[in-house]
C-alpha positions in Angstrom: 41.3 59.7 151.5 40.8 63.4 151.3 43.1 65.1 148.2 45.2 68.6 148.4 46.2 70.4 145.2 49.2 72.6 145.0 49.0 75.1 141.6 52.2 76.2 141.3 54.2 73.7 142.7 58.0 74.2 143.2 61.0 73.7 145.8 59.8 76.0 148.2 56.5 76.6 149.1 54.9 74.7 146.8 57.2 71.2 147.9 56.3 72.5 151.7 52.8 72.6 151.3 52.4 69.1 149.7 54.4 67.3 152.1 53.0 69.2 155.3 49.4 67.4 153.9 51.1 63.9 152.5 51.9 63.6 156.3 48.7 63.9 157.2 47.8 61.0 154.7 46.2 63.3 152.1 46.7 62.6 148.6 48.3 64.9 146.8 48.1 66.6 143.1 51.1 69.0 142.2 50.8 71.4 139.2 53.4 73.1 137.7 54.4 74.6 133.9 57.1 72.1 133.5 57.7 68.6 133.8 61.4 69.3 135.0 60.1 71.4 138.2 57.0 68.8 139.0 58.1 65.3 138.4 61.5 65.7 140.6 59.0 67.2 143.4 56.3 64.1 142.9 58.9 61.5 143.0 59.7 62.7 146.5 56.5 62.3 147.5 55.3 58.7 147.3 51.9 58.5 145.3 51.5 61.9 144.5 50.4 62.8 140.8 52.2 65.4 138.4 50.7 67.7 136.1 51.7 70.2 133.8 49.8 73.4 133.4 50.3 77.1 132.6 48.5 79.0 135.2 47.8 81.6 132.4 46.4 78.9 130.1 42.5 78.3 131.2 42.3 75.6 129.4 45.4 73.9 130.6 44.4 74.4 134.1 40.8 73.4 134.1 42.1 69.6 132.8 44.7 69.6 135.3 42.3 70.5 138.0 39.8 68.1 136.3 42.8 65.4 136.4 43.6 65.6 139.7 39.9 65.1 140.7 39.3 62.1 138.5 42.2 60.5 139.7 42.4 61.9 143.3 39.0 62.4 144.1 37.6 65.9 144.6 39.7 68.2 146.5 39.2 69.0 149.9 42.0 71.9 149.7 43.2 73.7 147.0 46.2 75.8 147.5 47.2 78.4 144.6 50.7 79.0 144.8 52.1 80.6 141.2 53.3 84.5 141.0 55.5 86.5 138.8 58.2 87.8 140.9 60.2 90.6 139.6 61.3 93.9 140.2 59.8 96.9 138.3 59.1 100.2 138.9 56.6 102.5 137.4 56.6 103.0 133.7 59.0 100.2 133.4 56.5 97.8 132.3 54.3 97.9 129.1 50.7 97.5 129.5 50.5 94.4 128.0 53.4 93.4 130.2 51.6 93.9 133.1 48.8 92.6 132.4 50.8 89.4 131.6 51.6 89.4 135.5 48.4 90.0 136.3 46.9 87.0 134.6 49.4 84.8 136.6 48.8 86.5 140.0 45.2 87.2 140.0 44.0 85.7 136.9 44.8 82.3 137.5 43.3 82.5 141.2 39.8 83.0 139.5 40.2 80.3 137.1 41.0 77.8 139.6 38.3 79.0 142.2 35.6 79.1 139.3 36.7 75.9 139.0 37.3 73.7 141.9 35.0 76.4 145.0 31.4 75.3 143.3 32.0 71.8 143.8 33.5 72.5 147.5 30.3 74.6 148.0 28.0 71.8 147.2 29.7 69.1 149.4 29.2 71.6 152.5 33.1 71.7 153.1 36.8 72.7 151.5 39.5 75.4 151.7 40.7 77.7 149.2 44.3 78.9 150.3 46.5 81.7 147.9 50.1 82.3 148.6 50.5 86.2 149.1 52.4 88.7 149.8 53.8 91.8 149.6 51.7 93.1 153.4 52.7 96.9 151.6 53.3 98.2 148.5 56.8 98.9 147.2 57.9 100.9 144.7 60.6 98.6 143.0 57.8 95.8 142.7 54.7 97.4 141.0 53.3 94.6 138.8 54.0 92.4 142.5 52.5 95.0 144.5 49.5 95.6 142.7 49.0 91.8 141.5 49.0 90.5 145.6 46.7 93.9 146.7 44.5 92.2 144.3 44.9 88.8 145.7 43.9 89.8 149.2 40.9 91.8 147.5 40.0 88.5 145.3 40.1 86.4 148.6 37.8 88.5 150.6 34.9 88.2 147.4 35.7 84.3 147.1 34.7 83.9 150.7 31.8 86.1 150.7 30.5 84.3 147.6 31.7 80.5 148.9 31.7 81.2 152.8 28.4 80.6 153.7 28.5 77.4 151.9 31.1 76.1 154.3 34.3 76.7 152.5 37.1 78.4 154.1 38.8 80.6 151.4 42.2 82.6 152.7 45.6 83.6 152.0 49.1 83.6 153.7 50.8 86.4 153.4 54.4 85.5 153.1 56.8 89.3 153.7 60.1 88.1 152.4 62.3 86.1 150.3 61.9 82.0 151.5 64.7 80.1 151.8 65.3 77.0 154.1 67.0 77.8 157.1 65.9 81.4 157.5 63.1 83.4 159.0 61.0 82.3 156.0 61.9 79.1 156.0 59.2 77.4 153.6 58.4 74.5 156.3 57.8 76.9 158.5 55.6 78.9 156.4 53.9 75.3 155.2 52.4 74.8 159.1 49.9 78.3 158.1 48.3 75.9 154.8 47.7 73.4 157.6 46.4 75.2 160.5 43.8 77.4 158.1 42.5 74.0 156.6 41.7 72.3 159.6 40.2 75.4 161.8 37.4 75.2 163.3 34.4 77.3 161.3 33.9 79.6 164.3 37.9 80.8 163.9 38.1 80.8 160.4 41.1 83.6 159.5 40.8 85.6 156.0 44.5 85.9 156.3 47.8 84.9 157.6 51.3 86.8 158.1 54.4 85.4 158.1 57.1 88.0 159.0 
């Protein structure tokens, strides 16, 4: 049985993706900084395991992500799904502040590729998806702005490094607020996680926008 691990699992996205590949009989690993957010999320979701991590916490992460594959099996998809989300404008942040979002929305995606891509290059196959967003800057979300600019840049040197080893590493680009019921309904936005992992090498797509 192949295994799919959600970093940064919650009640949107996060909860979308991991039942969009339960469905399809994966076993599945959910991650997220508190046991009241995961456990609710894995009990829905017969057999799947809960972990507690920080994604800022390397440590933390690596023996989740080492968890998951001891139990699990190593993973065939890997989706990265944690962001600070806030509004700020310039000056309005420190620069320790900043870089505080920075380590959630970029630095965390490099711990968990370093981690979990080498093993996916060596077995010939995997997929690396990161939840983005923000398709253009705006000015009342700088920390956002610049932390998901640096996603898509982070994306594009994970696959040129892991690529030509046969894993598929991309992002979805998600360009408003989700919310069930509504134009980014997080279902909806689920189906892109699903359709990147299982296209054929000759199609593989860097990126995908939702709205």
């Amino acid at each position: 049985m192949d295994a799919a691990v959600v970093i940064g699992a919650g009640p949107g996205i996060g909860r979308a993706v991991a039942a969009r590949f339960a469905k399809e009989g994966y076993a599945v690993a959910l991650i997220a900084r508190s046991a009241a957010t995961v456990e609710p999320l894995a009990a829905d979701l017969p057999g799947a395991l809960a972990l507690t991590a920080d994604a800022t916490d390397e440590q933390a992460l690596r023996a989740a992500l080492d968890r998951a594959a001891d139990e699990l099996g190593p993973p065939a998809v890997v989706v990265h799904n944690t962001a600070v989300i806030r509004a700020d404008a310039v000056g309005e942040l420190s620069a320790a502040e900043l870089l505080d979002t920075l380590a959630v929305n970029v630095g965390s995606v490099l711990t968990a590729a370093a981690h979990t891509l080498p093993g996916m290059a060596a077995r010939g196959r995997g997929t690396f998806v990161v939840t983005g967003g923000m398709p253009e800057p705006v000015p009342a979300y700088v920390s956002l702005s610049l932390g998901k600019a640096a996603v898509r840049t982070a994306v594009d040197l994970l696959d040129a490094t892991y690529g030509p080893a046969g894993v598929h590493v991309a992002s979805v680009t998600v360009g408003g607020p989700v919310a069930p019921g509504t134009a980014y309904d997080p279902d909806d936005i689920a189906e892109h996680y699903w359709t990147l992992h299982t296209q054929p090498r000759a199609e593989w797509a860097r990126e995908v926008r939702h709205g």
